[in-house]
N, C-alpha and C positions, 0 to 999 in steps of 0.2 A: 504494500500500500504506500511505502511511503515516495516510493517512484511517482505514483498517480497523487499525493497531498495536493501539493502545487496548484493542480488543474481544477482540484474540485475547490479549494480556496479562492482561486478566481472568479470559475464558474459563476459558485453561491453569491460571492461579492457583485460579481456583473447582475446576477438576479436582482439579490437585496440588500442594496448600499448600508453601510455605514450601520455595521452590524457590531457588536460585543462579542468578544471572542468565546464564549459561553454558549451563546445562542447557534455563532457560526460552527461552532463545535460539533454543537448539537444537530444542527439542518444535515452536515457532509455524515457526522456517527452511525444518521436515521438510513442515510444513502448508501452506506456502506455496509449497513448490519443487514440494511434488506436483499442484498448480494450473498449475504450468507459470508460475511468477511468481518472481522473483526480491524479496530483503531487502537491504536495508542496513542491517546489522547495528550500524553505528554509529548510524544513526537509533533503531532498536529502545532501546536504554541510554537517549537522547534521554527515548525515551517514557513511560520507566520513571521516573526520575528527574521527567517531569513528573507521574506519575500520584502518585509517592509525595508532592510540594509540593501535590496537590490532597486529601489525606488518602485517595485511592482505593486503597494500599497503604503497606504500611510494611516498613522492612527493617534487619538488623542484622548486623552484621559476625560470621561464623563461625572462628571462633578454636582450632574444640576437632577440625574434620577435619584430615585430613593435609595436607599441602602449605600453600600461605600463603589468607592470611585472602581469604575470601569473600564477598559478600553476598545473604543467604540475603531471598527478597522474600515477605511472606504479604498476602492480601486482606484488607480491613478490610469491616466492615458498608457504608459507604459505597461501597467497591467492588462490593458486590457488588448496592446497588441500582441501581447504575451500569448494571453488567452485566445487568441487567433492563431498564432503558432501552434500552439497544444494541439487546438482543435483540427488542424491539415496535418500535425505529426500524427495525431491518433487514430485517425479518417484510415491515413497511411497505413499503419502498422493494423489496424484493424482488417483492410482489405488483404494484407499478405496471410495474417491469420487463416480469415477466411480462406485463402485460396489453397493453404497448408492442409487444414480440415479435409478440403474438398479431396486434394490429393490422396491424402493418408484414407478417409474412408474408403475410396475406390480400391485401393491395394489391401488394405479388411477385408474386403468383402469380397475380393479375389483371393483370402489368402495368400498374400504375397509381402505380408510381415510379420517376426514373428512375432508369438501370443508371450503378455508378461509372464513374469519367470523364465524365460528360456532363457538360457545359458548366454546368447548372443546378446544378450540386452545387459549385460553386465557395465559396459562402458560407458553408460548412464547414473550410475547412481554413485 
């Protein structure tokens, strides 16, 4: 996951501006756990903190809600051409996927690889 952080902090950010890093936590957590994937939540903050040093967001301490001070995170222009990169990097890499799938099933389904456990697949794990 923490390859994919990044994109889903932009993402959510380009959805829903100038969010609390709690709540943002919580939108990408929701997103993640419904994948059947688990966060660490303390890498997430990680992420955030290196996005805001690479100028790909900015953020400032919420002082005027109730309970104690917040940090409230918004997208910057640079983020959001970011989030344009991601989005053609992973279009990308999504389509090879797919086209590896497609491969690999055909040769299943011909028998023409072998079945896990076989001795030949050793050089995998």
């Amino acid at each position: 996951m923490s390859n994919l952080a990044a994109p889903w902090v932009l993402l959510t950010l380009y959805r829903q501006p100038a969010l609390h890093g709690y709540e943002l936590t919580r939108i990408i957590r929701a997103h993640i756990e419904a994948a059947g994937m688990h966060i660490n939540m303390t890498g997430l903050y990680r992420h955030l903190n290196m996005l805001e040093k690479r100028g790909m967001l900015v953020s400032q301490w919420d002082t005027e809600s109730s309970g104690p001070a917040k940090r409230r995170y918004v997208l910057t222009e640079d983020g959001k051409a970011c989030l344009q990169r991601w989005l053609k990097t992973l279009n990308m890499q999504a389509q090879l996927i797919e086209a590896f799938f497609d491969q690999a099933q055909g040769l299943l389904h011909r028998g023409a690889l072998p079945m896990a456990g076989d001795a030949s697949t050793s050089c995998c794990r």
